[in-house]
N, C-alpha and C positions, 0 to 999 in steps of 0.2 A: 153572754157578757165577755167571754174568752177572745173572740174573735175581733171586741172593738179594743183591745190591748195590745195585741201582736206587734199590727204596726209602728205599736211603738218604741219594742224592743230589741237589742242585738241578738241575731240566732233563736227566731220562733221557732226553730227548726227541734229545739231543745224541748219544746213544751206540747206538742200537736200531737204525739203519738202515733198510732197507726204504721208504725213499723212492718216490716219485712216479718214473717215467724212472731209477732206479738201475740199472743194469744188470750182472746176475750171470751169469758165463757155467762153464762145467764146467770144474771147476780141475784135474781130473787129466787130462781133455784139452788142456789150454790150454798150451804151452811154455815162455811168455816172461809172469812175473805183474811188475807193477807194482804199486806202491802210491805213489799222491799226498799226499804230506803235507804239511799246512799246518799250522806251528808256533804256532797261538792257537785260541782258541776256535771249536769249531761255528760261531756265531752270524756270527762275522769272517771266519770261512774258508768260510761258502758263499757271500758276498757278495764272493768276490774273482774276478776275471772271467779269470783265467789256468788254474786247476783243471779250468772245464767245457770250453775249449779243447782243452786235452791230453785229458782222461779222454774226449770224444767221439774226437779223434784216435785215442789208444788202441786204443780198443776196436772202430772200425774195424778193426783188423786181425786176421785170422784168428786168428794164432796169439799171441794178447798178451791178456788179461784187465789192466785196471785198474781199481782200485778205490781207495776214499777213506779217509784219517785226520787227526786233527785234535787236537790238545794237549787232553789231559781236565782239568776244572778241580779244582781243588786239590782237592776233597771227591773225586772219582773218583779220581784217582791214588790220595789216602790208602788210599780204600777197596781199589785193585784191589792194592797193596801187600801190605796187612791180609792178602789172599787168596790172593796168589798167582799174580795174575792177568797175563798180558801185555798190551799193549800190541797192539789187532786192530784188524783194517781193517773198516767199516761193512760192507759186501757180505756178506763170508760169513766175517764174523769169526775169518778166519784170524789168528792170529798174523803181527807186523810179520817177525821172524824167518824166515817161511815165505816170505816171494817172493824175487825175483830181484834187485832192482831196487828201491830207495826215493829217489823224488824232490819236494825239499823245494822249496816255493816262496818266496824269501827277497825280502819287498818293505819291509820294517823292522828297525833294526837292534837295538830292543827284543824283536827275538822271540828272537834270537840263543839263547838259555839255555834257550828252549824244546825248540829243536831238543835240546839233549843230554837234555834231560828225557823226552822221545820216543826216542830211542836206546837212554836208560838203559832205561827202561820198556819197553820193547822186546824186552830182555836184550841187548841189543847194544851193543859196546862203545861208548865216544864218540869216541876216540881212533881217526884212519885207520889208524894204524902199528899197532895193538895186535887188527885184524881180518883175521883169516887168511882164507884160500882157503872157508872154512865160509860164512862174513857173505855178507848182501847188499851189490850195489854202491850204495854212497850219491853221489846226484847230487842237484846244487841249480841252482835256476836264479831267475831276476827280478834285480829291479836294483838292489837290495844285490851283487848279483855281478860289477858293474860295477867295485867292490874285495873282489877274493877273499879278500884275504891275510887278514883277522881271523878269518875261519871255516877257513881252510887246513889246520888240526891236526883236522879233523873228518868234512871232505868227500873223495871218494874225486874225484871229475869234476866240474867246474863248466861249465855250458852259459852259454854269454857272448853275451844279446842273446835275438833273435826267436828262438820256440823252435819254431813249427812245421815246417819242412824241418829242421832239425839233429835233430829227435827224431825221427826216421825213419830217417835217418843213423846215430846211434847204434844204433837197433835192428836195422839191417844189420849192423854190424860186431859188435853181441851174438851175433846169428843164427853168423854166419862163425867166431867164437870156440868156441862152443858146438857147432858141426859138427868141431871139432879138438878136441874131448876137455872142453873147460871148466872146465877145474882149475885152471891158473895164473892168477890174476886178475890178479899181476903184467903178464902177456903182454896179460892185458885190456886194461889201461891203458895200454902201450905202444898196441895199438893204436889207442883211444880218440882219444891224442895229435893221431894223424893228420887226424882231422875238424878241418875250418875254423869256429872258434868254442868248440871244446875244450878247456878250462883245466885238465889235472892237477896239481895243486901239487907232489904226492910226486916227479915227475919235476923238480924245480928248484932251485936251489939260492940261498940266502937271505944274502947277507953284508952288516954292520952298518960302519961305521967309528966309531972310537973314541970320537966323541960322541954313537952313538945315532945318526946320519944313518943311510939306507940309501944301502949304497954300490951290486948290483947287484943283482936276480935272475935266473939264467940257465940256460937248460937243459941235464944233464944225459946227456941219451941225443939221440941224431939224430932220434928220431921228433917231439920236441917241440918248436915252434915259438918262435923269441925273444919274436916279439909275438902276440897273441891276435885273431883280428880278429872284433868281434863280426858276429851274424850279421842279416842284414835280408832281410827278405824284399819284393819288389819290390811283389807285388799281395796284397792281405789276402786270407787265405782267406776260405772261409764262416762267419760266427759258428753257434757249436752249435746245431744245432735240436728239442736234445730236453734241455734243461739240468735237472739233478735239482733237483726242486721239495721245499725245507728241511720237515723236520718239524714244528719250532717257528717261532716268530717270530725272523726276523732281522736285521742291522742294514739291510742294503737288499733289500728283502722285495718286490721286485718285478723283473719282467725286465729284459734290461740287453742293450743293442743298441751294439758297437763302431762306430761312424761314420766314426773316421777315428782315426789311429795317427798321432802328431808333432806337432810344432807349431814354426811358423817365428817368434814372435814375437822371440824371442833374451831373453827377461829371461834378466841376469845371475845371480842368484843360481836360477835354476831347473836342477836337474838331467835332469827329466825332461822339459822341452825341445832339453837337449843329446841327451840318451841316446838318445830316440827318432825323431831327425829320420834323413831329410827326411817330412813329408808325406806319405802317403796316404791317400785317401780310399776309402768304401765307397760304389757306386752309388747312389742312390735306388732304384731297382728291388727289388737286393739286400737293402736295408735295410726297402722295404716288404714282403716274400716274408719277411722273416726279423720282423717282427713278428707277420703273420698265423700263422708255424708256433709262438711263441712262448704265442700265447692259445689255437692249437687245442693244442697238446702239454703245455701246463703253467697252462692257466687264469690264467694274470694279468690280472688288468686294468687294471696300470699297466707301463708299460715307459719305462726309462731310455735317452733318446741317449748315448753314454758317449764322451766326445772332453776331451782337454789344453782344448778350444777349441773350444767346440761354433759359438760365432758364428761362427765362420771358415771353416766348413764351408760350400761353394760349393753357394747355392743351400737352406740352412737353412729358409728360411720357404717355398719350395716345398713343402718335403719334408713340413714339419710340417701344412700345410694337407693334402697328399693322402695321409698318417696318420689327418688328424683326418676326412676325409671317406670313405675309404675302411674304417675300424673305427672306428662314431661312440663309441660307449661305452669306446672305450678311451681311460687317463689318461695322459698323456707328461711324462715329468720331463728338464728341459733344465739340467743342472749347467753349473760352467766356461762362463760366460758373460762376455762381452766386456761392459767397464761403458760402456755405449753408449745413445743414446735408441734403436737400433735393437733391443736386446736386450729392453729395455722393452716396446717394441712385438710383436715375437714372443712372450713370456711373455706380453703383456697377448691376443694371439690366439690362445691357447688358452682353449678351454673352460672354465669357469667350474671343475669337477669337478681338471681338469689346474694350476690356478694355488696356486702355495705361498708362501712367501715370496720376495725377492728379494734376492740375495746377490752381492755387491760385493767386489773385491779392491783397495784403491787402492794399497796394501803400503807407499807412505810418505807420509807427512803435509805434502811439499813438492813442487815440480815440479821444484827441482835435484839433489835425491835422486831421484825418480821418473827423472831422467835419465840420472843415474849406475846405476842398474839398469836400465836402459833398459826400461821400465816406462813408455811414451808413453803420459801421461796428461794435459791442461793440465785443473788445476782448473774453469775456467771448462767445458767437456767434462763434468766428474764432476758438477756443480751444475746443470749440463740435464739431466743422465741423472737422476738424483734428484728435480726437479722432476716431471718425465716421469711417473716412477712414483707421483709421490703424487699429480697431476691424471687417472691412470689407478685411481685409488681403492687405492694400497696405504697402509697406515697403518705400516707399520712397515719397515725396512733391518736388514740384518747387512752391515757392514763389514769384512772382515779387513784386518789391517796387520800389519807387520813391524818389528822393532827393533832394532839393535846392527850394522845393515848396514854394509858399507863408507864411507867419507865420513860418514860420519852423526852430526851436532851435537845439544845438547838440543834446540837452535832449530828443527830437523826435528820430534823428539820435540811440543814446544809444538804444532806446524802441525798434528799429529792432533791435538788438541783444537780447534784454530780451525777447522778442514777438517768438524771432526764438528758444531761449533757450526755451522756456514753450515748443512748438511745439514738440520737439524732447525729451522732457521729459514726455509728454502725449504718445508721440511715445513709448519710453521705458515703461514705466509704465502697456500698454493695450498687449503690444507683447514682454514683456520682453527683448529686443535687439535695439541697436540705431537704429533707420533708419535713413535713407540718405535725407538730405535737401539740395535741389539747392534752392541759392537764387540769384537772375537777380535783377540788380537794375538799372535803366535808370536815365537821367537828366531830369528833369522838362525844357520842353521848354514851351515859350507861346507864345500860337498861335491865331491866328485872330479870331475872331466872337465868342470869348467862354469869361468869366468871366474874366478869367487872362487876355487877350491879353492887355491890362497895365503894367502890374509889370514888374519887371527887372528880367532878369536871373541870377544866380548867378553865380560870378567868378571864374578863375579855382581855384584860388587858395583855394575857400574857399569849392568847390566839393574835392579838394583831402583832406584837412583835415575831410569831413566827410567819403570818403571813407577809411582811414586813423583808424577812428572809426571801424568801420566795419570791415577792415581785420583785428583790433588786436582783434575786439570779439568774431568772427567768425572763427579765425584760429583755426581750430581743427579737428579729423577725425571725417568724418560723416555730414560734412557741406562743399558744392560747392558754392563758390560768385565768379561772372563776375558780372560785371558793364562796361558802357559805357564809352567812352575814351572823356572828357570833351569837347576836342576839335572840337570833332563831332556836340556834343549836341550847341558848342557858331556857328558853319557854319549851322547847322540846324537852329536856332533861328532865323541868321540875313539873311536868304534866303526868311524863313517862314513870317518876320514880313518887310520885304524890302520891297523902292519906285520902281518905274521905273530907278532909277539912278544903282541900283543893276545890272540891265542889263547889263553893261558894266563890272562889277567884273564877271560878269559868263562867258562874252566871252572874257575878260582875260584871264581867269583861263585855256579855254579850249586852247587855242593859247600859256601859257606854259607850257602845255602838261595834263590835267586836266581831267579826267575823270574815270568811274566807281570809283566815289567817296566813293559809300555806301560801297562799296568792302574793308576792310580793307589794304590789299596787293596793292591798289592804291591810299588808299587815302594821299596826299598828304598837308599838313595842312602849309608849307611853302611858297608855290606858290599859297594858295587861301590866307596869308596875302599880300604878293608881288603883288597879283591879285587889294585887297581893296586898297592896297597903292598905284598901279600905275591909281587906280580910282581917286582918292585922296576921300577916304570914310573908314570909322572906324567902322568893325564889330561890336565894342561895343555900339554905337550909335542906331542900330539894335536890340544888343541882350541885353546888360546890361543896358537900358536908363529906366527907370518909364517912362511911359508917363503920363498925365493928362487926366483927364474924359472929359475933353472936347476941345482934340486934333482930328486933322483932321486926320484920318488915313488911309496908302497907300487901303484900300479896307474898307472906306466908303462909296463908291459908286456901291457894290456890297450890295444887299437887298439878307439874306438868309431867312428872314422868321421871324427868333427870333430879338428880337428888342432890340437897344440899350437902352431902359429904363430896359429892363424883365437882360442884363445884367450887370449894374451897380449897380442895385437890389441885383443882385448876387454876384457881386463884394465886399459889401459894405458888406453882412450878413457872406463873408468869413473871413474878417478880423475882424468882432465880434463874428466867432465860431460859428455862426449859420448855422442848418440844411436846408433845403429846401427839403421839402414830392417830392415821386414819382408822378405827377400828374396825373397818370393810377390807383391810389391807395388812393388818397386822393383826395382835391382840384383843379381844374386848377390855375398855376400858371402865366399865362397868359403872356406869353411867346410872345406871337406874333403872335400863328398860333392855337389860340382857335376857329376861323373859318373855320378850314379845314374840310373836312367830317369826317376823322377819329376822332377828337377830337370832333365834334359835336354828333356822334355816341357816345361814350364813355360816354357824360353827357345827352343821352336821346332825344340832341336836334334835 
């Protein structure tokens, strides 16, 4: 029935499987099936670097087959509706319904609607309570799961943190279940419980006080833990050495080499500098043995460094020179670059084939803002590195900045316009002609576990008068601004900082027809308020509320590691302007995880 569909839809190319390194193994031998699911598009979902992780993990094991699926775009769905068709995994187009096991990987909180729309489609309920002993187990993991509680009505297990050793762990205890009979999934879960990094919701109990605060969440049965602690893993495994190589073109269409996992810089409004510290780094060795298997297993000829912080990585311009010398015809893409004349300099030392544009974060338009985010940056610093790059022959900058941060004045707002003026007058000045500035400016969302996850977001109204600033400063040739559509960034916010009660607004939202939200051409920003009001729940409560330092919040009972003193700490020295040192470079600033090896390695200990 698949094949009298295709035709009818954009990019069949998404749905056909038989990839390059896909790997099919004999399903009625196989005990233990997995299916990996990523709630967006093919194109988005084979460019996400946690999928090939697991699915080589997987499939290492004897007795476990995993195989891949991925949100079909609105014409497919239609179509396999129209037909009658479920919801099947690329490999061997089984039906989702058929495996054991469906694990989503949740890294945005616009996929959120996806997911039920993959369940629905699936034939499987969306609802955890409303899946009996028949269903597979639904498990999610990445760093949306850092706060479980808005997806909690959906997911059966949440994996909290590094998922290579916990996913072998869980499939111990699947193994051990499944030797005792495998019918009670109940019992599943209890047991589940017991793994360090295992979040059951169904096992805890949810209480509100009267104004909507959450008063606790706390567990239910003895097997479940108060706090959750996520999981880290001390040395990185080996990156995949046989990653399935996309049918079609996709958004990052070339190989992709992990470098190093963390980052010590501490900006405040970063999540994914809290989530994933301390530090680790992957060998240069390792990292040159895992490019060469990269272009003999999947013909690339470009391969991505992939690091929070690729500067920072100890020894960077070694690596990239015995890359560049050791496979000449290979191209290297160096993202997440430190805005430095040093950065300059390594981008300008790759080969002529490896050079793309050069892309800059300054995130605020001041150095007293830049200090309150601790964001060490002195202009004076930003205006050599720009120099830099236009006497190394670039003609053009992408800038990203940020807006509605903490502390943050128009007079801030203004300084991205004077900040972009200098830029492009250093530009003229070293190459006699304007160059071309794209400047990208997002909304400051605050998000869980990081310094901000208190403060308020700011109103739309008070983002369009600073973007309002910006396009009269900036209108002129030779200067690109996009910025983010406000409303995104207030449904971003109240997803990211949402209880368990959110549940309900997401499968609204998807029931008046809600999904590929992140997708501009669907998102829909009337039917997710229609969504919170037939919840009877007020995005702004979510997004624009202050909270208090000493509120109970929907993911205080997720343990990442950093601690709620190391960020109230931080909290407190943002709103006095004060910096906080790199701890790989100064002092430990005792964060929470100055007992890891990495960090005890670091001070000798």
């Amino acid at each position: 029935m698949l094949e009298h569909i295709l035709h009818q839809v954009s990019r069949p190319g998404r749905y056909t499987g038989g990839e390059w390194n896909s790997v099919i193994k004999d399903w009625d031998k196989t005990s233990i099936k997995v299916a990996l699911a990523y709630p967006d598009a093919y194109e988005v979902g084979m460019s996400n670097m946690a999928v090939p992780i697991l699915y080589e993990l997987l499939n290492s094991q004897p007795d476990v087959l995993a195989e891949r699926v991925y949100t079909p775009w609105v014409d497919m769905e239609a179509a396999m509706r129209r037909q009658g068709l479920s919801l099947y995994s690329l490999e061997t187009k089984h039906p989702l319904r058929d495996f054991d096991i469906i694990g989503f990987s949740l890294g945005y909180e616009l996929t959120y609607t996806n997911v039920l729309t993959m369940l629905d489609l699936a034939r499987i309920p969306v609802l955890a309570s409303d899946r009996n002993d028949s269903y597979p187990l639904v498990i999610a993991g990445g760093s949306c799961c850092l706060n479980p509680e808005p997806m909690s009505d959906f997911i059966d297990t949440f994996v909290i943190g590094d998922g290579e050793e916990v996913t072998l762990e869980l499939l111990d205890v699947y193994r051990e279940w499944k030797k005792k009979g495998g019918t009670d999934k109940n019992k599943l879960l209890h047991m589940l419980a017991t793994v360090r990094g295992v979040y059951v919701p169904g096992l805890y109990h949810v209480q509100h006080h009267r104004d909507g605060l959450l008063k606790d969440i706390t567990p239910v049965v003895p097997e479940a833990r108060p706090r959750i602690e996520r999981r880290l893993v001390a040395k990185l495994p080996p990156p995949p050495s046989r990653p399935v190589v996309p049918n079609i073109e996709v958004i990052h269409d070339r190989g992709a080499i992990e470098i190093q996992r963390g980052c010590s810089r501490g900006c405040r409004f970063c999540q994914a500098g809290m989530i994933y510290r301390p530090v680790r780094e992957r060998p240069h060795g390792e990292v040159l043995k895992a490019a060469g298997t990269l272009i003999e297993n999947c013909g690339y000829e470009e391969v991505s460094l992939v690091s929070l912080n690729t500067s920072d990585y100890a020894g960077i311009d070694v690596l990239v020179t015995g890359l560049s010398r050791q496979y000449p015809h290979l191209a290297l893409s160096l993202p997440s670059l430190r805005l430095d004349t040093f950065s300059v300099a390594l981008v300008g030392s790759l080969p002529t084939r490896s050079r793309t544009g050069l892309t800059f974060a300054p995130e605020a338009g001041s150095e007293r803002l830049r200090s309150a985010i601790n964001k060490k940056l002195a202009e004076d610093s930003l205006l050599e590195t720009a120099a830099a790059a236009f006497e190394r022959g670039w003609t053009s900058l992408k800038l990203y900045f940020m807006i509605g941060m903490p502390t943050e004045t128009l007079e801030d707002v203004e300084g991205i316009v004077r900040l972009v003026e200098k830029v492009r007058a250093s530009g003229k000045m070293v190459s006699g002609r304007k160059p071309m500035i794209r400047v990208s400016v997002s909304t400051f969302v605050p998000k869980p576990h990081t310094p901000f996850q208190w403060v308020a977001q700011e109103k739309e109204s008070e983002l369009n008068a600073r973007h309002g600033i910006l396009r009269q400063g900036l209108y002129h040739k030779g200067t690109k601004l996009s910025w983010q559509d406000p409303k995104i960034s207030l449904l971003e916010a109240a997803l990211s900082r949402g209880d368990r009660r959110t549940g309900k607004v997401i499968r609204r939202a998807w029931e008046l027809g809600c999904k590929f939200d992140a997708w501009s051409e669907h998102f829909d920003y009337e039917k997710w308020l229609r969504a919170f009001a037939d919840a009877g729940l007020d995005p702004g409560f979510y997004a624009h509320r202050e909270r208090s330092l000493d509120e109970v919040l929907p993911w205080s009972h997720i343990d990442v590691g950093v601690t709620d003193a190391f960020l109230k700490r931080e909290y407190r020295r943002a709103r006095q302007g004060k910096e906080t040192a790199d701890c790989r470079q100064a002092s430990c600033n005792a964060c929470g995880l100055e007992q890891h090896p990495e960090c005890q390695q670091k001070r000798g200990g």
